[in-house]
N, C-alpha and C positions, 0 to 999 in steps of 0.2 A: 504494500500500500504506500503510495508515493505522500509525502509530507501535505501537500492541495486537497490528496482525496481526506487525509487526518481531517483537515480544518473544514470539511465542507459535512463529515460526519457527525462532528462536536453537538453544534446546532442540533441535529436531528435528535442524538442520543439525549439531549436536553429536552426536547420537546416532548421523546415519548418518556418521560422522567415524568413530568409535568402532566403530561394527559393521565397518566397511570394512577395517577390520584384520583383523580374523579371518574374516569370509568374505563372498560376493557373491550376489545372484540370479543364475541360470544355469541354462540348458537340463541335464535330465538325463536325455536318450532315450525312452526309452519312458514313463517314469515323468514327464513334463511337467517342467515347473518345480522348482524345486528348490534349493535353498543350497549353496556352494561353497565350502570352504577358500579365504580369501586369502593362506594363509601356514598351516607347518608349528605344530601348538597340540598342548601337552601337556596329561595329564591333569589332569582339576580345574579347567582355564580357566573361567573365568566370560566368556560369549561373548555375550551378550543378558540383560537385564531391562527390562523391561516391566507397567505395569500395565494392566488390562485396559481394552478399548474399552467394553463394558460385560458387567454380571455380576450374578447374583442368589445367596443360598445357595441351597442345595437344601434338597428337603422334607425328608432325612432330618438336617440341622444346622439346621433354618429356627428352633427354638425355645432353642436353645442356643447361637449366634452372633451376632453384633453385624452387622446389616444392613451398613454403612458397611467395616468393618477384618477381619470375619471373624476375632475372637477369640472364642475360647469362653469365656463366664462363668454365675456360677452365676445372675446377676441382671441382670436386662437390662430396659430401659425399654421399655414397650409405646407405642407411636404413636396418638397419644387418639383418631385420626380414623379409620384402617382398620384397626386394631383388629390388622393384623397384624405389622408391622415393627418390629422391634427393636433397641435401641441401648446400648451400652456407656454412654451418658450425653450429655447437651447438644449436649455439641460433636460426636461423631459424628452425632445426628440432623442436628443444622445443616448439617455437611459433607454428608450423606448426604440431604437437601430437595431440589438441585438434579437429579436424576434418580429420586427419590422423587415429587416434587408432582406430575407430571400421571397415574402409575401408582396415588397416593395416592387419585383419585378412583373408577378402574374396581375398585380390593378394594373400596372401600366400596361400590359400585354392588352387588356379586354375593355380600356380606357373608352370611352366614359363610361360604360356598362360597370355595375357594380353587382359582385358577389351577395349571393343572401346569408344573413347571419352566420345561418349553420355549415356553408360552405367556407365561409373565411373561418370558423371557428377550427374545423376541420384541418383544414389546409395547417395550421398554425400550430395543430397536435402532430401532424405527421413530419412536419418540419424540426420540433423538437424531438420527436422520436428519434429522428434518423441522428442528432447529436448525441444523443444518449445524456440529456441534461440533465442533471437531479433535481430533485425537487420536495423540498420539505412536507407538503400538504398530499405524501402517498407513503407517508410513515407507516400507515395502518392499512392500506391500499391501493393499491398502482395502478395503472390505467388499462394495463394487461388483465388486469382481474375485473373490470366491471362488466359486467352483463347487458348483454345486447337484447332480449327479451326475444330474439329473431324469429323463434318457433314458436311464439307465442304471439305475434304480433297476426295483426286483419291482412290477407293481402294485397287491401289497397293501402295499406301503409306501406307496406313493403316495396308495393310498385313506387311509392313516394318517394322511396330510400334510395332506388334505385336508379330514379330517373337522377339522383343528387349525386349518385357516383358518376353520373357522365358529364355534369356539370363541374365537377370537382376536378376530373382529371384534363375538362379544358381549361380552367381556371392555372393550375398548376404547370401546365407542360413546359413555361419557361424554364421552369425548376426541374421537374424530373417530364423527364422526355418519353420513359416507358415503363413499365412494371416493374422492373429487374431494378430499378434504383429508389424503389420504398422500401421501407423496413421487413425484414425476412418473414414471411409468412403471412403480410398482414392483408385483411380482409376487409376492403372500403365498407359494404354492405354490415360487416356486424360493424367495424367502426361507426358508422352514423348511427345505427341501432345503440348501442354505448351512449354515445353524445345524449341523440333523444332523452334516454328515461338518467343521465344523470348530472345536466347540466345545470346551473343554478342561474336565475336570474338576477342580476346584481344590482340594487336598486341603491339609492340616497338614502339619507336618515328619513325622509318625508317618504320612502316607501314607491318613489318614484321611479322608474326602469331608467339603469345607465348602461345597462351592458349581459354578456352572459359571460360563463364562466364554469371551467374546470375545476374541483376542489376534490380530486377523487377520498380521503378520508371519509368524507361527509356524505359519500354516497351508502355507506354501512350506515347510517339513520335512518330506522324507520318511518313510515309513515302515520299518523292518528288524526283525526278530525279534531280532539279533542289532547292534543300534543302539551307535555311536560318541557317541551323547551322551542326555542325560535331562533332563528336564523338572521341576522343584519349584518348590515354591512357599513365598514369605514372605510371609504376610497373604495381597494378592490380586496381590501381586505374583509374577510368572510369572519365570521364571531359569533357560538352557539352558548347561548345563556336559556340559564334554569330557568322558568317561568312559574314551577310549584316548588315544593317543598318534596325532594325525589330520596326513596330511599334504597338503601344498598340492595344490590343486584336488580331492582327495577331498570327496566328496558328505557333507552332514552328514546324519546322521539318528536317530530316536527311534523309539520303539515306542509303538503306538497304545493298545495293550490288553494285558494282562496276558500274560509267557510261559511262564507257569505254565500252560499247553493244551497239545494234542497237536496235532502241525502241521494237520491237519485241521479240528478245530475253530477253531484260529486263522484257516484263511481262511477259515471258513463265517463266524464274527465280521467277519473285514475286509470280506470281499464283499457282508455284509449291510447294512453302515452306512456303508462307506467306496467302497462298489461299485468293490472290483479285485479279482485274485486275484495272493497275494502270491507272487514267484518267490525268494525271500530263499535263500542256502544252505540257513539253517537247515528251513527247509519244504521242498526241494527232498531230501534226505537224510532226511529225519523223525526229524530228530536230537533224541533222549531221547523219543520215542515209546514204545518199549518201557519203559523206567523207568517213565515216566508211567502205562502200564498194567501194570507187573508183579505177580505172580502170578495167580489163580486168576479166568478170566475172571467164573464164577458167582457167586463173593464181591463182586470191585471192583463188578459190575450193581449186586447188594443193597445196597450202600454207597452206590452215585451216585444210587437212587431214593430214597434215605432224606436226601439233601442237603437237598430244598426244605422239609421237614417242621422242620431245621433252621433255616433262614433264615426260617421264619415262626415259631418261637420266639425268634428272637433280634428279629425284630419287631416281638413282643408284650414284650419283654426280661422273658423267663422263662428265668433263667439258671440254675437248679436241676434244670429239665426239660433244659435245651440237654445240660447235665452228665452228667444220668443217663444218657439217650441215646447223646450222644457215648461214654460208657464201657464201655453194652452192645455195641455195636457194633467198640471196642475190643478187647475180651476175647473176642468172636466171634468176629472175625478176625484174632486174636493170630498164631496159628500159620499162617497162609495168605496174608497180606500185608503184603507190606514196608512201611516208614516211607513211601519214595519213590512208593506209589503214589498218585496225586493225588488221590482220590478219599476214600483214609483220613487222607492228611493235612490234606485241608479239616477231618477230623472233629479234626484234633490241632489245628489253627489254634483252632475254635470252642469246644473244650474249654475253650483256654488263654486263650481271651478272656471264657470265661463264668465262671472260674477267678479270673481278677483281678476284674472285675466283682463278686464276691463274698467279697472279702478271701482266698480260700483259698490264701496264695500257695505253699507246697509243692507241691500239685496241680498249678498252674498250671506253676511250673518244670518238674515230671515233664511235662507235655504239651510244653511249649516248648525241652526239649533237644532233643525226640525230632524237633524239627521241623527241625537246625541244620544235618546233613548234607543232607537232601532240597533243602535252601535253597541247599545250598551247589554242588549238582549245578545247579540248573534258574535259579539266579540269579548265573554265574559272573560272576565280574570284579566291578568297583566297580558295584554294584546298589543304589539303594535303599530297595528292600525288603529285601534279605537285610542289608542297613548295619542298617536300626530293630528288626528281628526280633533281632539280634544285641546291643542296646543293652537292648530289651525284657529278654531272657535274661540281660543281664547283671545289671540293675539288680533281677531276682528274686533272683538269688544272692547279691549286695552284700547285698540285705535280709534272706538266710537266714545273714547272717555265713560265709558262703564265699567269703571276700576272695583266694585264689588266682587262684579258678575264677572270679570277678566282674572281676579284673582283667584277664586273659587274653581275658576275652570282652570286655571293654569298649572293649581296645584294639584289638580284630579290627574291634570296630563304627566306631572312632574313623578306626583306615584307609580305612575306605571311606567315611563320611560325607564327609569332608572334600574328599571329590574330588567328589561325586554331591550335596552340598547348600552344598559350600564350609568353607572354615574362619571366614566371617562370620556365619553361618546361626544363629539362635536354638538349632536343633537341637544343632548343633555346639558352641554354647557349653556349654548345659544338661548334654550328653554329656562333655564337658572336664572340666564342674565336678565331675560325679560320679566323673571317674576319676580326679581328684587325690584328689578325699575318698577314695576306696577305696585308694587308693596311700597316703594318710598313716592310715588305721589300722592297714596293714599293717606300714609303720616302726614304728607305734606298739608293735607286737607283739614285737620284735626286742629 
């Protein structure tokens, strides 16, 4: 072992030092593999970080993030060669060259055409396969070991997979010109099958998509509807925190997708991309089912077919039309459906995001309270999302000088962050700051 490979080991045999405390790999029956309490962990533990194995943003932050750190800025250096990668400045490109340069060739090859996520992500795995990189965050798991679900998968997914290896191998052929120059043995087809069921979506403290990303450890996490710990992120650094009170040899786990769904549609989601079907309490009971669809089955239809008309305005970010919409639709079905049904309250979500968007922030609050109970039925305990929704609403009412009701909300938001993103978390800090300011013009007032 050469003296580089010593120093590049240290790190590692330190990390799994550190994870060994809080939990282990371990068989968890039916459900395979799986992570194990090592020891009794209370809420808010910070239990794993990790930066990723590798990672691209995605198309919808690609022009507004920093290639390398995944900060958003208003100004960002474009990359003189493929015209597409972007960087906070110097030194991120710099850092951000070494798994840049040989991807730096295949955009320019297909210029202006741009690759789809999964194919750059791709592309980006097999580029550092063939260095044989190391990489801290496959301490517990390597990228050779995750499961493609392939024989299990529909075969119109499959046909999906497949039409993405011919897209893949035109993307790439600046770099590798034939078969004989990928990594020995490797298989495009279970490769994207891999990717698929275990790539993570890399969002901001506010829960917002910046990117996707490789974390293979983190792939040994189960899934639960009703999950003992959650997943965030700083920059592209990945971070799993306790959310309950977990005890020794309890199985760890996270939610894969939003539970904001009706147990139904949660396992048509899991089954499709994760190929299982989920046996969780929570599905098993169809627990908030009803809520999720309450009232008048004819109204909720009209509302759910009117979503996608929705999210293709918020695509073209026509947040005037998003508004008007959202409030017909509102007023229609004032009297016939609840806050909680899921359906209307996507429409109070998009109101309140086309609302800020737009400086109109009273509006915005009216949509954003209405949203505080429903949050607080379907995202119980330390969630968070119901944590930034709550911080969101607060920080409208700081700004309408409703320093009671800002503070009350701030500190609801402040309890749950702290445990679901930590008390060292950018997020957490920025939420602090603002609840001292709110707190000291309140003294102020006295």
């Amino acid at each position: 072992m050469t003296s580089e490979n010593v120093c590049l080991q240290i790190p590692n045999q330190l990390l799994r030092v550190r994870m060994a405390r809080f939990f282990q790999r371990s068989s968890c029956g039916h459900r395979g593999e799986g992570l194990r309490a090592s020891r009794d962990i209370v809420p808010g533990q910070l239990l794993y970080s990790a930066s990723p194995y590798t990672y691209i943003p995605s198309k919808k932050a690609r022009s507004s993030v920093c290639e390398h750190c995944l900060s958003r800025k208003e100004s960002l250096l474009r990359c003189s060669q493929c015209k597409m990668a972007r960087y906070c400045n110097a030194t991120c490109q710099k850092l951000a060259w070494p798994d840049h340069k040989r991807e730096c060739k295949c955009l320019r090859s297909i210029y202006p055409n741009v690759p789809t996520d999964m194919t750059r992500l791709v592309a980006r795995i097999i580029f550092k396969l063939i260095t044989a990189s190391p990489c801290s965050s496959e301490e517990l798991y390597s990228v050779s070991d995750l499961q493609s679900n392939i024989k299990e998968m529909s075969e119109e997914m499959k046909g999906s997979l497949g039409q993405l290896t011919v897209v893949l191998q035109f993307y790439i052929k600046e770099e590798i010109h034939n078969a004989s120059q990928l990594p020995p043995g490797l298989d495009l087809l279970r490769l994207f099958g891999q990717v698929t069921c275990n790539c993570f979506t890399i969002s901001d403290g506010e829960m917002q998509e910046l990117g996707v990303g490789l974390y293979p450890s983190m792939s040994l996490v189960n899934h639960s509807c009703d999950p003992n710990c959650t997943i965030v992120f700083e920059g592209k650094q990945l971070q799993l925190h306790a959310v309950r009170q977990i005890q020794v040899d309890e199985e760890l786990t996270v939610s894969y997708i939003d539970v904001m769904a009706t147990s139904q549609e949660r396992q048509r989601q899991l089954e499709k991309q994760y190929c299982f079907v989920c046996d969780c309490k929570r599905c098993e009971m169809a627990d908030k089912d009803s809520d999720l669809l309450a009232g008048e089955e004819h109204a909720w239809k009209e509302v759910e077919e009117s979503i996608p008309k929705v999210e293709e305005l918020q695509s073209a970010g026509n947040s005037e039309e998003i508004v008007d919409l959202c409030q017909a639709i509102l007023d229609k079905y004032r009297d016939v459906l609840p806050d909680t049904n899921l359906h209307l309250l996507k429409m109070l979500d998009a109101a309140m995001d086309a609302c800020i968007h737009l400086a109109r922030w009273e509006d915005a609050l009216g949509y954003g309270v209405r949203t505080l109970q429903p949050y607080q039925l379907y995202y119980a305990g330390p969630h968070p999302v119901r944590g930034v929704q709550l911080m969101r609403v607060g920080k409208l009412q700081h700004h309408q000088g409703m320093l009671e009701q800002a503070s009350d909300t701030l500190k609801q938001a402040f309890d749950i962050l702290k445990v679901t993103h930590g008390r060292e978390h950018s997020l957490t800090g920025n939420l602090k700051q603002i609840l001292a300011e709110c707190e000291a013009e309140l003294s102020s007032r006295t």
